[in-house]
N, C-alpha and C positions, 0 to 999 in steps of 0.2 A: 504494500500500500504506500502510493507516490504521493504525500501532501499537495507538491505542488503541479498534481496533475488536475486540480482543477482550473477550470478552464474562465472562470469568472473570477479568483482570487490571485489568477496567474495569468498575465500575456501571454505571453510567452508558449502556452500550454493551447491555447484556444483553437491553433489549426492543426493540434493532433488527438485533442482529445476531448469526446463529448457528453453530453448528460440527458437524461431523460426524467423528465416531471411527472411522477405519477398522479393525477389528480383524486386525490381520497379524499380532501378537505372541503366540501361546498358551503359549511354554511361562515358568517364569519358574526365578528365581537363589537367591531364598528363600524360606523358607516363614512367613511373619507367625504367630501364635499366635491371630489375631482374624481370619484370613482363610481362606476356602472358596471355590475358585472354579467354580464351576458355571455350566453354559453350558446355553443355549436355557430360560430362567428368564424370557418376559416378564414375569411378577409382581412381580419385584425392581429395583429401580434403584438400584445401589452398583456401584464401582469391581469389576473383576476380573467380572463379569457381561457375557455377550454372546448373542446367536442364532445364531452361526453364526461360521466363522471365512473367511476369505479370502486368496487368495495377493492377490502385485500386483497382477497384472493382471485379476484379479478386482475389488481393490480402486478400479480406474480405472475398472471398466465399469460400476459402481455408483455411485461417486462423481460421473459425470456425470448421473447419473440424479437422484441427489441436488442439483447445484446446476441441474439446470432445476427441479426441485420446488420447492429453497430459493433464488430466485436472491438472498438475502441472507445465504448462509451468506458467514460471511468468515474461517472458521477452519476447517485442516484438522488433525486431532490424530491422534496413536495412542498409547491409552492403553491397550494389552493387546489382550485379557486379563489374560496373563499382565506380563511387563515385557517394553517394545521392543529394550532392548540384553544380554536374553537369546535375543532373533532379531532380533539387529544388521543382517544382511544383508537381512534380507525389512522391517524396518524402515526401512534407509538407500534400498533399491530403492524401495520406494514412495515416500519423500517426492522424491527426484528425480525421479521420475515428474511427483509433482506439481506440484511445482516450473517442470519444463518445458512443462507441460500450462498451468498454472493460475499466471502471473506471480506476479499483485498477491495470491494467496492468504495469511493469514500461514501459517506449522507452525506447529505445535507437537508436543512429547511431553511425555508423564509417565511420569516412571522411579521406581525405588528407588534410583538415583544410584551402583547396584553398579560397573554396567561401561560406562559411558557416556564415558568418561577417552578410550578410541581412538578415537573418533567423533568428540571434538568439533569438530576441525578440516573435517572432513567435513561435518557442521552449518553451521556457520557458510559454508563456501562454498558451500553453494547456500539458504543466507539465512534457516534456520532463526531466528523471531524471540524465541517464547516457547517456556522450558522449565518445567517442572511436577518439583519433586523432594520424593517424600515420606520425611519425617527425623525421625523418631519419640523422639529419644532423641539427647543431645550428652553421656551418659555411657554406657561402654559397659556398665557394672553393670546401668544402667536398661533400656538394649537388650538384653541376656542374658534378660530377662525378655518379651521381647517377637519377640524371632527362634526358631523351633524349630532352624533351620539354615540354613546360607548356602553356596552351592556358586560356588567360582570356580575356572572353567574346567573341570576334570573331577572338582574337589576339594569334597568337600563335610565344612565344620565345623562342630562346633556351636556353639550358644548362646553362651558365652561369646568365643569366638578367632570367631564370624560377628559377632557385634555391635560388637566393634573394629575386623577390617576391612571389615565394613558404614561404621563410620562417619569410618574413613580415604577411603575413596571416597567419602563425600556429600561431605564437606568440600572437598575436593580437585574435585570435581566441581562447586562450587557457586563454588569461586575460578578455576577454567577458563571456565568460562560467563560469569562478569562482565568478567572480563580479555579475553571475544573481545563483549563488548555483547552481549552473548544476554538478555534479561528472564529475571528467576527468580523462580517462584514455588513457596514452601514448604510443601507439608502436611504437619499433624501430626495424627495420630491422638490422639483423648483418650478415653486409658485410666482409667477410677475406679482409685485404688488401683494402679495402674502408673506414669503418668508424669504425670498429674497435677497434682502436687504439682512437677514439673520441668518443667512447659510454660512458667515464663516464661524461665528458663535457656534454654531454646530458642529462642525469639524474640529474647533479648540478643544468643546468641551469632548470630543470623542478619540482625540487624540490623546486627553490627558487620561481617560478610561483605559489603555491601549489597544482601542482597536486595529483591525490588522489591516482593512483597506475602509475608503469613504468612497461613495458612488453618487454622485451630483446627476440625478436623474432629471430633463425637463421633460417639464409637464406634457403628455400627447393631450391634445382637446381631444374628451372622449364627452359623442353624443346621450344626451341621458343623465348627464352628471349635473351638478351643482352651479360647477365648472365651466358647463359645455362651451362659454364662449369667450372664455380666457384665453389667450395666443397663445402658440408656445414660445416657451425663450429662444430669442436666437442664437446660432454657434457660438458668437466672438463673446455673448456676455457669459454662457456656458464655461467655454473654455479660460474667459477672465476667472470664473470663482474658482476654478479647478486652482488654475496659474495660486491662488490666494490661499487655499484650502491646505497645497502641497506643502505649506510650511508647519503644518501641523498635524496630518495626517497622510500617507500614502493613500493616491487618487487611481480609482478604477476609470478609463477611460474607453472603454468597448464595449460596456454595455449596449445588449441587445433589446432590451425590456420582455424578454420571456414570457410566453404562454405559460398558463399553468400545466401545458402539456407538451413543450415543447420537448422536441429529440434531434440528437445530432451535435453536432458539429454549430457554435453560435451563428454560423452564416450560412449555413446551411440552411435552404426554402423548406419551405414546410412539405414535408413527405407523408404524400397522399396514399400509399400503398400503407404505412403504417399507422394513417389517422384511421384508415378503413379497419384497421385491427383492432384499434382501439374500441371503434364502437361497438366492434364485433364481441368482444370482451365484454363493453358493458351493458348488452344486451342479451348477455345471456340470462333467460329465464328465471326464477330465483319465487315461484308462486306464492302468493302471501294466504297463509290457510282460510283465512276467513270469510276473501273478498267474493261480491258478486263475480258473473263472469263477463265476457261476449266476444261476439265473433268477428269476421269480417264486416264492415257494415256495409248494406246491398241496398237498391235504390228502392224507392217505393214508387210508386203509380206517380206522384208528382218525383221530379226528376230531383227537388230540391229538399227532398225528404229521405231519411234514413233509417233503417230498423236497424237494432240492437239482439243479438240473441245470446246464449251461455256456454262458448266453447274454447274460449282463452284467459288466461286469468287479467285481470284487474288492479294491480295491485298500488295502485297510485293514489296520493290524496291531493285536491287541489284546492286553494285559500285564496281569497281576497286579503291585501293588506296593502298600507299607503306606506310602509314604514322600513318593513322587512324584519318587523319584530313581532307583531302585533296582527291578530285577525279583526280588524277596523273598519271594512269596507263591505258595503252593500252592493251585491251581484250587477246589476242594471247600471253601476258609474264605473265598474272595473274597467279597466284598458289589458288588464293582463292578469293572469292565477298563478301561483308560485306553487311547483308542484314538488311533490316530498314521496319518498319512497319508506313504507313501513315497516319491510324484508329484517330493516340492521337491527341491531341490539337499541339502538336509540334513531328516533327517523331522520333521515338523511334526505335532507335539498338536493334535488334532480334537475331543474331548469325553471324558468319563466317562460308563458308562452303569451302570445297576444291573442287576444278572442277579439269577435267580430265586432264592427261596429254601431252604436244605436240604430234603432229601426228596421222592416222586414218582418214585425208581427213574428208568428213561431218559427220563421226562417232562421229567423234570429239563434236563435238556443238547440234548434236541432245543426247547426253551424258550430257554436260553440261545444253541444256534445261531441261533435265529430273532431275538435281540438284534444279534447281532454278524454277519449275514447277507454284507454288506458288506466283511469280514473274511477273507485268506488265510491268516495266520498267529497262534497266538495261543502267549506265553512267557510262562510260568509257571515257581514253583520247584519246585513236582510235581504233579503228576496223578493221581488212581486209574485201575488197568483199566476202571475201565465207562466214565467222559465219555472216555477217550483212544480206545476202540473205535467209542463212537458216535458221539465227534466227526470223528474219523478216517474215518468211514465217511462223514461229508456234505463231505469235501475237506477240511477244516484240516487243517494241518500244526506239529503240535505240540513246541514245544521246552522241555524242561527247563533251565534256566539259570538263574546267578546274575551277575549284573554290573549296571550302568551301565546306564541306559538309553539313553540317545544312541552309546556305546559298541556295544552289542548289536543296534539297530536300523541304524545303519550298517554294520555286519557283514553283515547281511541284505541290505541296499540293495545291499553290490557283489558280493553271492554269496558271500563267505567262508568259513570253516568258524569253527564253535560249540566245537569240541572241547573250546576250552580253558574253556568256562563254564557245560561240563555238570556238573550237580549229581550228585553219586557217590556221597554219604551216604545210607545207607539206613536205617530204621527197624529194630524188632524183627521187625515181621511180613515186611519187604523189598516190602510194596505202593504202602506209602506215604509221603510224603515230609513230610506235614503233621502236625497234631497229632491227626488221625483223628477228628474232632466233627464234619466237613460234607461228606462223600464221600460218604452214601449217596441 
């Protein structure tokens, strides 16, 4: 095992040797202001972007596919989608896996350094060598600007009280990592007109930490975000704060801005023969015992209509929410259901999907079935009569509720009752639970 054969911590290494992301981590702990994570995007290559998600053992029967393809891959990571030590368990399972699988492999992760604190002993004994922590901000003023929320453990704060203990946990994360020899390497997001103006403060204070390398990432505008229509920086003021940075820190300079599933070689295009594996991996079968079922859907007498029948499993849940924390939204204003797989030990985020748009009478909702096909359950914070009748009529099972997401979806996974997060407030008319603009 070559330290400096990674390929992000090392130049030098980058055009002999490559790394493969396996994506186990989908859900994550914050929500960044410049970040949109959308999944099955091959068009895009930035962080928090993936094709498809995988359990472990998904993750093993792919990754050996992967190093006969690449047999010079020499780094295995997991960088997300979402953050790995907000699915700590399906993150620590896989890299043991690999571990035991694959010696001389190095790890690695990249976190947001929230919740990585119980891990790290666990890391480090099975030889985790490189960690990746990105640290936007060593003021928490400057961070308030830059977190929309921060959720630790079942808590979720805002802006302000996230961006302080956001940055009690980098810190703390980044002097556990060097006191067990773990490499660290730092990226910082560069924000025009956010932090900017405090990227070298960053780099001071992570040089006097001893980090091993600092990575001056500018911002890509990503549509969807907070962000979306912030420029990015340009090269010369880029490579000025590098120029500024290098007196206190050694500066990574080739960054690629990584898929969360990227493989190969860092310049290496994205390879299509082993994305096709990937989904192929994660669409293996996995029936969840409980679910309704259905089949192929086949047209009906009207061409815009679809039946439902019970010959494949179901095993998806899909939610309304404005947040990504929170089941808060009423069916009829959604733009999209954030859909969650129940198979794992604790349910696992699968993707976002965009349903149709208002209007179209029952076109409408036998449209959006045909989205979320896949789907037994779908919780919302209300419903009109007509998609609860028609959805109801092709097998969903609809609940009105307001809580927690991970909350609510484990309620479900052990059969529970909802009682306590049915939604009771009614409107004037008593139909509807929304703001009445996208129910018809």
């Amino acid at each position: 095992m070559n330290l400096d054969n990674h390929p992000c911590f090392n130049k030098k290494s980058c055009k002999d040797f490559g790394r493969v992301h396996l994506p186990v981590a989908p859900a994550c702990n914050i929500q960044c202001n410049f970040c949109n994570r959308k999944f099955d995007c091959v068009n895009e290559s930035r962080p928090g972007v993936t094709s498809s998600i995988l359990s472990p053992d998904q993750a093993m029967a792919y990754l050996a596919e992967v190093v006969e393809a690449k047999p010079n891959t020499a780094v295995v990571g997991i960088a997300g989608p979402g953050d790995p030590f907000a699915n700590g368990d399906k993150t620590m399972e896989t890299l043991t896996k690999v571990r035991a699988t694959y010696p001389e492999m190095l790890l690695c992760v990249a976190t947001n350094g929230l919740n990585i604190h119980p891990y790290l002993d666990e890391l480090k004994n099975i030889n985790t060598t490189h960690v990746s922590i990105t640290i936007n901000a060593v003021d928490p003023e400057v961070g308030a600007k830059i977190y929309c929320w921060v959720r630790d453990g079942k808590h979720s704060v805002g802006p302000a009280q996230g961006a302080k203990l956001l940055l009690e946990r980098q810190l703390a994360a980044v002097e556990g990592l060097k006191e067990r020899n773990i490499m660290v390497k730092v990226n910082s997001i560069l924000l025009p007109g956010i932090n900017d103006a405090h990227m070298i403060a960053i780099a001071g204070k992570m040089g006097e930490m001893g980090v091993d390398i600092f990575n001056i990432m500018p911002y890509f505008p990503t549509k969807g975000s907070n962000f979306e229509n912030m420029e990015e920086p340009g090269k010369d003021v880029v490579k000025e704060l590098r120029k500024a940075a290098q007196v206190f820190v050694p500066q990574m300079t080739h960054c690629k801005r990584c898929r969360a599933d990227a493989v190969g070689l860092l310049d290496d295009p994205l390879n299509q023969k082993l994305m096709d594996r990937l989904t192929y991996h994660a669409t293996a079968p996995v029936p969840f015992p409980n679910a309704p079922k259905y089949c192929h859907e086949t047209p009906g007498e009207d061409e815009d209509t679809y039946a439902f029948n019970d010959t494949a499993p179901r095993p998806y849940v899909a939610l309304a929410t404005r947040e990504g924390a929170l089941i808060n939204q009423h069916l009829g204003e959604a733009e999209e259901l954030h859909i969650y797989d129940l198979n794992q030990d604790t349910p696992v985020f699968v993707e976002i999907r965009a349903l149709p748009k208002p209007g179209g009478g029952d076109a409408r909702w036998q449209n959006l079935a045909r989205a979320i096909k896949d789907c037994h359950t779908i919780l919302v914070s209300g419903v009109g009569q007509t998609p609860k009748k028609v959805l109801g009529s092709m097998g969903f099972t609809i609940h009105e509720v307001n809580g927690m997401i991970d909350l609510v979806l484990m309620a479900i996974k052990k059969g529970e009752s909802l009682n306590h997060l049915i939604v009771r407030t009614q409107t004037a008319c008593g139909e509807c639970r929304g703001t009445g603009t996208g129910c018809m």
